[in-house]
N, C-alpha and C positions, 0 to 999 in steps of 0.2 A: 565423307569423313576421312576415308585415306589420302586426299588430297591434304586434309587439315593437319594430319597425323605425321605426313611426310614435310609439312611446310615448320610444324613444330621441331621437328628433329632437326630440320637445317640453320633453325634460329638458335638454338644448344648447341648444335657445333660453331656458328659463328661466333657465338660468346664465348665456349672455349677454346676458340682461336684468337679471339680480339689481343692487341699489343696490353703488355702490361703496360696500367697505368702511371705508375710511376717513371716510367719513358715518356711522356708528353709532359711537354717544356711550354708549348704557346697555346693561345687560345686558337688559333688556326686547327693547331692537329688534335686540340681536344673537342671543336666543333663539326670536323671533318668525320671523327668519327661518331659520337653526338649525333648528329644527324642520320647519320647509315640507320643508329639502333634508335633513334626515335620512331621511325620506319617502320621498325618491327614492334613496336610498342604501340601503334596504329592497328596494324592489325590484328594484334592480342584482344586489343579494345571492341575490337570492332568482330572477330570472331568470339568473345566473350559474354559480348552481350545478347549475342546470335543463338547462344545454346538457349536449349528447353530441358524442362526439369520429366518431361512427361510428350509420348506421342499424342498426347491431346490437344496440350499446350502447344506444342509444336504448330499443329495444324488449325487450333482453334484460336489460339493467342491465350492473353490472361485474362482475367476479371478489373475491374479497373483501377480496381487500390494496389494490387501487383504491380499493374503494366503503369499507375503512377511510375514507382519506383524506377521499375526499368524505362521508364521515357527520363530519365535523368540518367542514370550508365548513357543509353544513347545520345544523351545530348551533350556528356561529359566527350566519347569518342567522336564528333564533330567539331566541338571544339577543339578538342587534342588536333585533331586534322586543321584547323584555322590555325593554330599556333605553328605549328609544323610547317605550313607552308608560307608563313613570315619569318621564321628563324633560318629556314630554307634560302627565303630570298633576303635574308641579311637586313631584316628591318624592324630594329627593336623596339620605338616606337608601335607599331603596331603587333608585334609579338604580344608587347607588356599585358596588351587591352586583355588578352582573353585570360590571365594569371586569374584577379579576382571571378570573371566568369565561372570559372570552371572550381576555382574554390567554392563560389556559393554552391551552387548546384551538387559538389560530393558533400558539404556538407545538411544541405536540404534533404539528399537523399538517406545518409547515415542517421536523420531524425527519424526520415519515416520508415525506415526500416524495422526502428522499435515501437512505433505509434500503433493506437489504435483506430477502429472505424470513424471516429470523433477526428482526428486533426485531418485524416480525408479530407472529410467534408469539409473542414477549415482550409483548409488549403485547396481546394476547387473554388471555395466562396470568395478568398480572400485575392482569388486570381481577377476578380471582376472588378476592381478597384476602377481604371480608368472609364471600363464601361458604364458603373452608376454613375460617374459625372457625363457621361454622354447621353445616355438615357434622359438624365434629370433633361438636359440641356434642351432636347429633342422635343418633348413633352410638355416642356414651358413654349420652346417656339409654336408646337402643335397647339396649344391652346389660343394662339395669336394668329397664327397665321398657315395657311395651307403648306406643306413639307413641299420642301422640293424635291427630283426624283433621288439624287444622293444621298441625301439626308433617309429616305422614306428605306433605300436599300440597309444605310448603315441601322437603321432600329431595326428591322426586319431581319438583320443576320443577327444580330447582339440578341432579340427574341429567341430567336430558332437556336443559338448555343444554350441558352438558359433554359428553355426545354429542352433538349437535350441533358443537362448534368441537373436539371428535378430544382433549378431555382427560380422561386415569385419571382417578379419582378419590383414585387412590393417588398419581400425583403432583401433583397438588393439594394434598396432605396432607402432602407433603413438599417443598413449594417452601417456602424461606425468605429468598428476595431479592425485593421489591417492585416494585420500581425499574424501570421501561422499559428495557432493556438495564443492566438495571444502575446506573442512570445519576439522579443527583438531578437536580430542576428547576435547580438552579444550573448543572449537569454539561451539562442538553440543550439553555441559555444557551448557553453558552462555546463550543459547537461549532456553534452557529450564530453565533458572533460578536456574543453579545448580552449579555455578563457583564454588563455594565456597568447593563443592565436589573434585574437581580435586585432592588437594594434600593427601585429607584424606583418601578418597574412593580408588579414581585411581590408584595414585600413591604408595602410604604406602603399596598398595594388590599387587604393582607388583614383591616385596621383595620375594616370594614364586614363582610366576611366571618364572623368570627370573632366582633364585639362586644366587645370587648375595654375595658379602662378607657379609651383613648385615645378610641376613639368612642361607648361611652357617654354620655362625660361632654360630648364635644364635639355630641352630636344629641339627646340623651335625657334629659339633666337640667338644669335650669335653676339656676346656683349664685347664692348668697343669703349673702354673706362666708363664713361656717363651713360653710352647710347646703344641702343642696341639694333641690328638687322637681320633680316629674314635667314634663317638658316632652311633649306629646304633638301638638307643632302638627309638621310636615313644613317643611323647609329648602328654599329656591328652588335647583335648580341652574345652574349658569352654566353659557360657554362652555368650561369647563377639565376638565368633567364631558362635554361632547359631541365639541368637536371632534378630541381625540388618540384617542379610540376609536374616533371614526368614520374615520379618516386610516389607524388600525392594520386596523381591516376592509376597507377599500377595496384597501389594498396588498397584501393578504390573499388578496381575490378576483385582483387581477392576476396573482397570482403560481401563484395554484389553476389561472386558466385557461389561462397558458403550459403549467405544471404538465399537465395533461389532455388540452392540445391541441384544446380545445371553441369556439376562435377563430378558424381557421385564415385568415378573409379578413377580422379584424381590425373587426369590427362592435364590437362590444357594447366593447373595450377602449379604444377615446377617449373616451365618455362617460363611465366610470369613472374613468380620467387626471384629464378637465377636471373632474369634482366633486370628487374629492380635493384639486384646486388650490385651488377654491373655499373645502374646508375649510381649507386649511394658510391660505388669507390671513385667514380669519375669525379663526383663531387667532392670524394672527401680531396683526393688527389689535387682540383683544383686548389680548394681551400688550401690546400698545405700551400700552394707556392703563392699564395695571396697572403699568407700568413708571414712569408720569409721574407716577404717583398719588402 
């Protein structure tokens, strides 16, 4: 913990050293430093989700509708690490992809925050989607013809997961709602108060996702009046690519460690605060000179 304690204090003094921002003019010196404190926003993440609320927890882990939760903080801090080491190596293109990733996931996790035992279960069940089409699939060739051994492995682990989390495999077979409670991504918006996000966030992120004409054409082909050819160079990313994602992680963590109660004498939660601040002025900073441009 004094390692922790000494590594927090050095990331406060770098942020109270860092250049004011209104001194950076190009996207070079405001990714240059961008990157330093994404760094440390890594391992906020990553020491954050690490605390325990209890030396029981600590050594026993959580119960599983808990450590739901927290396998999302952890898999939001992975992610953070995927994008960090494309924006790293200057490849926005693949930066983009994990924008939405990492959006679903904080906001999957800020649902089940407030959920109760019921969308658990909906959300464990709802996880087995590709598996009843395998199952189904496996089961109809089982009744025609002897499995082969790959086949015989892939039902036999998709069994042994479903015992394990307490589901038939009959009603696996017969669910036909998707949805986390039911509930589209628009739907688990709206009750967090976040409609509004749908087309910007969600949608706009899924252009990189999917590859679609819009980002093909915009990272992938080089047009030439009528015709177009292979562009194969990588896109520089700016700050418009680091700072609202690293803003949306940070608030993320704040919110996981009120959430779990892994802060109680308020350590680790000012350091977070004041690099968030740091991001939102980087940002606004950019914005200004995008705005005069």
């Amino acid at each position: 913990m004094q390692k922790i304690l000494a590594n927090l204090a050095t990331i406060r003094r770098k942020i109270a050293e860092a250049p004011d921002v209104a001194s950076l003019t190009t996207d070079g010196e405001f990714m240059t430093l961008i990157v330093r404190f994404m760094n440390h926003s890594l391992y906020l993440l990553r020491v954050g989700v690490a605390l325990a609320p209890t030396k029981s927890v600590a050594s026993q882990g959580y119960g599983r509708n808990r450590a739901i939760v927290g396998g999302h903080m952890v898999r939001v801090a992975k992610l953070y690490e995927g994008l960090l080491i494309h924006v790293s190596g200057r490849k926005l293109e693949l930066a983009a992809i994990f924008f939405r990733l990492t959006f679903e996931t904080v906001v999957r996790m800020r649902y089940l925050m407030r959920a109760q035992p019921p969308s658990f279960r909906s959300y464990i069940l709802t996880s087995y989607r590709p598996e009843k089409e395998i199952v189904g699939d496996l089961q109809q060739k089982g009744s025609q013809r002897s499995l082969i051994p790959i086949e015989k492995r892939m039902l036999r682990k998709i069994r042994a997961r479903l015992r394990r989390d307490r589901i038939p495999v009959k009603a696996l077979l017969g669910t036909t709602r998707w949805d986390l409670d039911g509930k589209s991504f628009r739907a688990l918006l709206q009750d967090l108060n976040l409609g509004h996000a749908y087309a910007y966030a969600y949608g706009s992120s899924s252009h990189p996702i999917h590859g679609d004409w819009y980002e093909i054409s915009l990272h992938h082909l080089r047009r030439n009046g009528r015709y177009y050819s292979p562009d194969l160079s990588f896109d520089d990313p700016d700050p418009r690519v680091a700072c609202p994602i690293t803003i949306f992680c940070l608030d993320a963590l704040v919110d996981y460690i009120r959430w779990a109660r892994t802060d109680p004498q308020n350590i680790v939660r000012p350091t977070v605060l004041a690099l968030r601040d740091l991001f939102a002025r980087l940002d606004g900073a950019h914005e200004a000179i995008l705005g005069a441009a």
